[in-house]
N, C-alpha and C positions, 0 to 999 in steps of 0.2 A: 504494500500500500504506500502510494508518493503521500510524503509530509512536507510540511514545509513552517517552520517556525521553531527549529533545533537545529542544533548541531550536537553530533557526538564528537566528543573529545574523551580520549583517555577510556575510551566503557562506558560512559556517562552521558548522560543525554542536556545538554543547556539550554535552556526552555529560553526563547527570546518574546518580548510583548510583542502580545497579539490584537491589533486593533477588530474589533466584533462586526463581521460584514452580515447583514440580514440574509439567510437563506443558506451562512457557509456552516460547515461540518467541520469540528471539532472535537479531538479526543485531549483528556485533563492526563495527567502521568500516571493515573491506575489504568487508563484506556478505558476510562468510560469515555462514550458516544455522545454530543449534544450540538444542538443544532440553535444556531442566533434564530429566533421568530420578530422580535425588534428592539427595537434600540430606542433611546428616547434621549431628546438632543435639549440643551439647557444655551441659546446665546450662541449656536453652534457647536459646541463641543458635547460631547457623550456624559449622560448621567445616568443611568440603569440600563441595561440590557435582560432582555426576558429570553431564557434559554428552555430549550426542549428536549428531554432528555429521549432516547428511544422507544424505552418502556411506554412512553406518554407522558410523564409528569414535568408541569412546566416548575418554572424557580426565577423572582425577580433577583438579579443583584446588581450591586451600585459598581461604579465600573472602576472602583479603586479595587473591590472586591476581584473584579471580571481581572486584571491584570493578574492578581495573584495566583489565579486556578493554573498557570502553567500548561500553556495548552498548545497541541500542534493543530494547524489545521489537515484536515482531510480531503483530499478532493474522492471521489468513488466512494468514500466510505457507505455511505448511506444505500447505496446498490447492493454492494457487496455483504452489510450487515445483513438484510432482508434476506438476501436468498441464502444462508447460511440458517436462517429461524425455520 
C-alpha cells in the first residue's frame, strides 16, 4: 500500500504533519483506517476536523489534536480494506 506522510529511518517510521484533505484516507501508527468527512475553517485556517472511522463511527477533533494522531495518508486504502471484509 503507497503512503505518503513518513519516512523510515533507522526501522522506525517518522510521522511528518498531515494537513486533513476532505475525502482523503488515512491510517494513525496502530493502522487504524479513517477517512477526513470535513473540516471546519475559522478566518481560513483549520479548526476541527470530523473523521470516519471504517467501522462507521465518526469523532470531532480540534486540529491541534488532528496533528498529533501521527498519520500517513492512504491513497487505495479504502478499496483494498473492503474487499479484504
Amino acid at each position: 500500500m503507497f503512503f505518503q506522510g513518513g519516512i523510515i529511518q533507522g526501522g522506525l517510521m517518522l510521522y511528518t504533519k498531515q494537513e486533513p484533505e476532505v475525502g482523503a484516507w488515512y491510517t494513525n501508527r496502530t493502522g487504524k483506517l479513517m477517512k477526513v468527512k470535513l473540516v471546519l475553517y475559522r478566518h481560513e485556517n483549520p479548526l476541527r476536523v470530523m473523521i470516519e472511522f471504517l467501522e462507521g463511527q465518526h469523532k470531532i477533533v480540534n486540529i491541534d489534536d488532528w496533528y498529533y494522531l501521527e498519520l500517513s495518508r492512504q491513497i487505495g486504502a479504502y478499496r483494498k480494506a473492503r474487499l479484504q471484509q
